[in-house]
C-alpha positions in Angstrom: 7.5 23.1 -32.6 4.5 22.6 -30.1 5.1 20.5 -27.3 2.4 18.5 -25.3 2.8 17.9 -21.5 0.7 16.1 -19.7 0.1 17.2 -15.5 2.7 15.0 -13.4 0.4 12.4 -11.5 2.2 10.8 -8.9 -0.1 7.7 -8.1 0.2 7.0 -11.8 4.0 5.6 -10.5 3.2 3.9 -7.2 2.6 0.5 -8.8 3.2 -1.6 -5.5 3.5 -1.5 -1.9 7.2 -0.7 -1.5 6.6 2.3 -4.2 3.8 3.7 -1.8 5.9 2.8 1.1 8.9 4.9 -0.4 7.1 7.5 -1.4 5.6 8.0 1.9 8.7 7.8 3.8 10.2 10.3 1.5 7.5 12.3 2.1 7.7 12.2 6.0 11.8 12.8 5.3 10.4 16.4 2.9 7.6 17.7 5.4 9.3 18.4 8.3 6.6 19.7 10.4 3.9 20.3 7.8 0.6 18.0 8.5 -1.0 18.9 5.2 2.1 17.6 3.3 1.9 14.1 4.5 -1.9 14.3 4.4 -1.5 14.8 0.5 0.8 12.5 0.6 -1.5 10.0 1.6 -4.2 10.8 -0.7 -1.3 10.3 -3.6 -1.2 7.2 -2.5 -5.2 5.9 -2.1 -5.6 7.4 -5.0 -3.0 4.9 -6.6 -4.6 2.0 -4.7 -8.3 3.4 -5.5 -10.4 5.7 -3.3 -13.1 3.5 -3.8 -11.8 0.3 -2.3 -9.9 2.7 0.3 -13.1 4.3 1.4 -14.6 0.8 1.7 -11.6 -0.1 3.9 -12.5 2.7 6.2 -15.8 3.3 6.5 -15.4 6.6 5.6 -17.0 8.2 2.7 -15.2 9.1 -0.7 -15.6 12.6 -0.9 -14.7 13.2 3.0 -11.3 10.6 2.0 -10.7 13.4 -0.9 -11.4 16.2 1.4 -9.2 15.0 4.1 -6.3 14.2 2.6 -6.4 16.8 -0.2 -3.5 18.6 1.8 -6.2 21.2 2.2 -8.0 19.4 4.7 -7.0 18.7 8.6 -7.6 15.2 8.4 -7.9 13.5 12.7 -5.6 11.7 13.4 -8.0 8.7 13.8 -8.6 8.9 9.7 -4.7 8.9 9.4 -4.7 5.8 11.0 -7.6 3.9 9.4 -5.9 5.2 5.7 -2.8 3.7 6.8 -4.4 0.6 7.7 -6.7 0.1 4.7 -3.0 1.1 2.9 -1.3 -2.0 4.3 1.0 0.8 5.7 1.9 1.4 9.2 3.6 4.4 11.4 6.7 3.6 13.6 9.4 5.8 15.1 13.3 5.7 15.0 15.3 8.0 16.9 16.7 10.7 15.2 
């Protein structure tokens, strides 16, 4: 018997806000200290919501959004923000 898989794509399952939002914070809970983790985390998500209208959001061009937050990349913090923003999401702290 030959079985077909298709490659796991996360953003096909973050339909809403509270799905990115989850996901994100889940994220933050898994990285512990790695950047590049929550930077592809982020690209999971504007790639659910659509680079296109994301990079519109930001001001910041496409392939530099891919680049970035490719969890290759080393986004600034500064583009961290403005994702977030253009995300409808936003960073706060809680004590630990």
């Amino acid at each position: 018997m030959n079985e077909k898989f298709s490659k796991w794509d996360t953003a096909e399952y973050l339909k809403n806000e509270e799905d990115m939002s989850e996901y994100l914070n889940a994220c933050f809970e898994e990285a512990g200290d790695d950047p590049a983790y929550i930077a592809k985390a982020l690209g999971t998500i504007a790639r659910a919501r659509g680079m296109s209208q994301i990079s519109r959001d930001t001001g910041l061009s496409r392939e530099s959004l891919y680049r970035a937050l490719s969890g290759e990349g080393n986004p600034e913090f500064g583009t961290v923000i403005k994702v977030m923003k253009a995300l409808g999401l936003r960073l706060h702290s809680v004590p630990f």
